[in-house]
N, C-alpha and C positions, 0 to 999 in steps of 0.2 A: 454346711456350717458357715453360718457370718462370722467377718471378721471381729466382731464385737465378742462372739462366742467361742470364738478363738483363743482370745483373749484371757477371759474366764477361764478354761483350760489350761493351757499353755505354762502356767506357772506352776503346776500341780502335779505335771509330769517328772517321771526320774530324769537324773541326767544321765545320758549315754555312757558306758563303761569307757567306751574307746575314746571319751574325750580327756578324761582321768588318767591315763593311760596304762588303763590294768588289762591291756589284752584287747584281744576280739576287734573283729573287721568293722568299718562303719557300717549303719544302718543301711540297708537299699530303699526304701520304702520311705518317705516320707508320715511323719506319725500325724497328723492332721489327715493328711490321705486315706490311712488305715482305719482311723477312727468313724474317717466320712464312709469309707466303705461297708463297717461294721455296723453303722449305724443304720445304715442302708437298708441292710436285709433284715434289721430287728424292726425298722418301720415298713416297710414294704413288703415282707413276710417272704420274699422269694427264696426258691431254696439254693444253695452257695452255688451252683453250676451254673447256676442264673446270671449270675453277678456281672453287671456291664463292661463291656470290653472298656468304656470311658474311662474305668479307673487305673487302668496299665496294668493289675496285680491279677495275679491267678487264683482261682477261686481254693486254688488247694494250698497255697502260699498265707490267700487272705484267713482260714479258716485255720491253718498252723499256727500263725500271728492270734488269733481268737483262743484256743486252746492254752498255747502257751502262756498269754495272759492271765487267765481264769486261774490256770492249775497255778501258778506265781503268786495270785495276789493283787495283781495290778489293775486288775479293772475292780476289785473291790475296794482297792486304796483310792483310785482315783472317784470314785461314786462317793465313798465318807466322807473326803475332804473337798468336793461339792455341797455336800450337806451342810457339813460345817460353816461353808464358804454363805449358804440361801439361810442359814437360819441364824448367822452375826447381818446378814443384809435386812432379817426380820426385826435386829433388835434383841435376839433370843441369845442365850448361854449356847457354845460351841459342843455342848453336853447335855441333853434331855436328862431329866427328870423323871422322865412320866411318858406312858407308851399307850397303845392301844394295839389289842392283836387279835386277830382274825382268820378266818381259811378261804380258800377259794377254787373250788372243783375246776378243771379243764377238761375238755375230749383231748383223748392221746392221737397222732396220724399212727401209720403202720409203722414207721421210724423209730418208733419205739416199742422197746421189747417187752417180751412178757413179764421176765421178770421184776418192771419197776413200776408196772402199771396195775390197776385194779379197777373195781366196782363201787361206787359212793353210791350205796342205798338209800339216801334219804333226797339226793341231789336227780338221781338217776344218769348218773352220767360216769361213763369208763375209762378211765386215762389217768390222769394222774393230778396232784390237791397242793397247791400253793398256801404255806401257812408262812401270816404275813408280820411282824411287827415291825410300827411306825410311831415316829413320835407325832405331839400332836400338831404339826403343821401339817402333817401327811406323811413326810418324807420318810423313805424306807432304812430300818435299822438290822430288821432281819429276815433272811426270805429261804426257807426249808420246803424242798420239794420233795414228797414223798408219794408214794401209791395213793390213789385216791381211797380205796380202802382204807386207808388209816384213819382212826378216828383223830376228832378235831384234838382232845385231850393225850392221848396219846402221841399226835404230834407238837405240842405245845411245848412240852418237856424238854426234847433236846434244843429246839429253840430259844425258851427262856433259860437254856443254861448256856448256851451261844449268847444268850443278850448280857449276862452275867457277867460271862469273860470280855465283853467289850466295852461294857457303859456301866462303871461303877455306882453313879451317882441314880440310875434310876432305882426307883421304890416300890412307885404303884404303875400296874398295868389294868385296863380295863378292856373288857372281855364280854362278849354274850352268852347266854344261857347255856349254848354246848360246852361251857371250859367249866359250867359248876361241877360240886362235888369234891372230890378227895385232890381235885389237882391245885383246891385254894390252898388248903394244907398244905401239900406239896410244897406247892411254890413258896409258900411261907417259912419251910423248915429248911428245905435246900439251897433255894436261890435269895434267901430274905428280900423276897418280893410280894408283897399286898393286892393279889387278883380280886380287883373289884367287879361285880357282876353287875349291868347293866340290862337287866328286863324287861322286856317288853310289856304293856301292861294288859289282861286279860280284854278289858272292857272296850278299847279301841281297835277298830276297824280300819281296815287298809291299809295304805302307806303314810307310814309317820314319820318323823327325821326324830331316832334315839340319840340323847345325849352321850356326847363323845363317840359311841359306835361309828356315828358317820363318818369320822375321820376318815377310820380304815377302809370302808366301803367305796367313799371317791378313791382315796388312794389303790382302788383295785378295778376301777375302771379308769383312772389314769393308764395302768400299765393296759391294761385292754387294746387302748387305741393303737397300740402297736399291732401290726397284724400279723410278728413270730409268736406272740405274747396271748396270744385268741386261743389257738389252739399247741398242744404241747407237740415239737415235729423233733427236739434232741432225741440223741440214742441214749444221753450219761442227765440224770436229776443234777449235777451240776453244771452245764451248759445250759438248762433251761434256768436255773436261780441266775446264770450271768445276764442269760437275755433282760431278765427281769430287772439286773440294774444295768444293762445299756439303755432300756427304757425310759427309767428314771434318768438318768444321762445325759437322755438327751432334753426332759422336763425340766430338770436343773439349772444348764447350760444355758437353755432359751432366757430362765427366768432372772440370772444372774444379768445375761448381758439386755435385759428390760430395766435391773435395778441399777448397770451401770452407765446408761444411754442417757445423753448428754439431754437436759428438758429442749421440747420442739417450743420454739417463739410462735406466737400466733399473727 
């Protein structure tokens, strides 16, 4: 992490309890550190025993710091208010509108168990199914990881009721031809949300860029380029949704401290 990116960060973070003085020992750990650590093995896919003796933390200390995050909240609060932080640097409202949502099959490693994994018949691929919405810069608003068996529609549901509880102000989401059917209704009557279908047209051949679909599509090979994020190696569907916003994270973070970097003179 640059200190430019540091930066970005840094003011987003809790303040330490023990500074406040409600209790509890200081931190051991350096939270820049931890972060660089975590970020580590979501870009370089290694698995936590791996973890470079260069960072001073143990891979069972780094991975309880990971855990206890996730299960808290805190790496989901810190991803939103990045979000917030790249989409006032776009000029955008700190609150999307308007989403686009999508799925995305993975292979599961052996790491994970039978019970959270499945068979995607139509993908041909065993493991487990990242159902994605983002608004329309890309950026991730909700990320439900389920058996890849599930269908895309039946994933979508608890999803857009997750997106309900967090983003009042959105309306319309738009969606490819697996989310038609009874789940426009749906979403229409539950979540008063307008699922607009975006179809592909009979008559074209090949590869096309559909409007708005594309959004979500780069935004799922954004998180790709991670190499935890390629294939699914968690034991728990929620350590794989975190990996998926350390990913974003660390996309974020890069692109804040690009829009706060002082112009180079020529």
């Amino acid at each position: 992490m640059t200190d430019a990116e540091w930066q970005a960060i840094a003011p987003l973070l809790p303040w330490p309890a023990w500074l406040d003085g409600n209790g509890g020992r200081p931190e051991e750990y350096c939270r820049r550190l931890v972060i660089d650590a975590v970020c580590y093995v979501a870009d370089n896919g290694n698995k936590w025993r791996n973890l470079p003796a260069d960072y001073g933390i143990g891979w069972k200390t780094l991975h309880a710091i990971f855990t206890r995050w996730s299960r808290d909240g805190f790496t989901l609060a810190l991803h939103n208010d990045l979000r917030e932080k790249v989409r006032e640097a776009e000029g955008r409202e700190r609150e999307p509108s308007a989403a686009v949502i999508d799925s995305q099959s993975v292979r599961a490693a052996e790491t994970v168990g039978a019970g959270s994994r499945g068979w995607d018949a139509g993908k041909k691929v065993g493991g487990r199914k990242r159902h994605v919405i983002v608004d329309t810069l890309g950026m991730v608003l909700v990320v439900l990881v389920t058996a890849a068996s599930v269908q895309d529609r039946d994933g979508a549901r608890p999803a857009l009721e997750f997106l309900r509880d967090l983003y009042e102000r959105i309306v319309l989401v738009w969606a490819d031809g697996g989310y038609a059917g009874r789940l426009v209704d749906w979403a229409k009557d539950k979540v008063q949300v307008t699922l607009e279908i975006v179809k592909r047209s009979d008559d074209v051949k090949g590869f096309v860029v559909l409007p708005r679909r594309w959004v979500v599509e780069r935004t799922l090979s954004w998180i790709c380029r991670r190499r935890r994020c390629v294939r699914d190696y968690e034991r728990l569907p929620e350590h794989h949704e975190a990996m998926v916003h350390w990913s974003m994270i660390l996309l974020m973070r890069r692109r804040l401290a690009r829009a706060t970097a002082p112009p180079t003179s020529k």
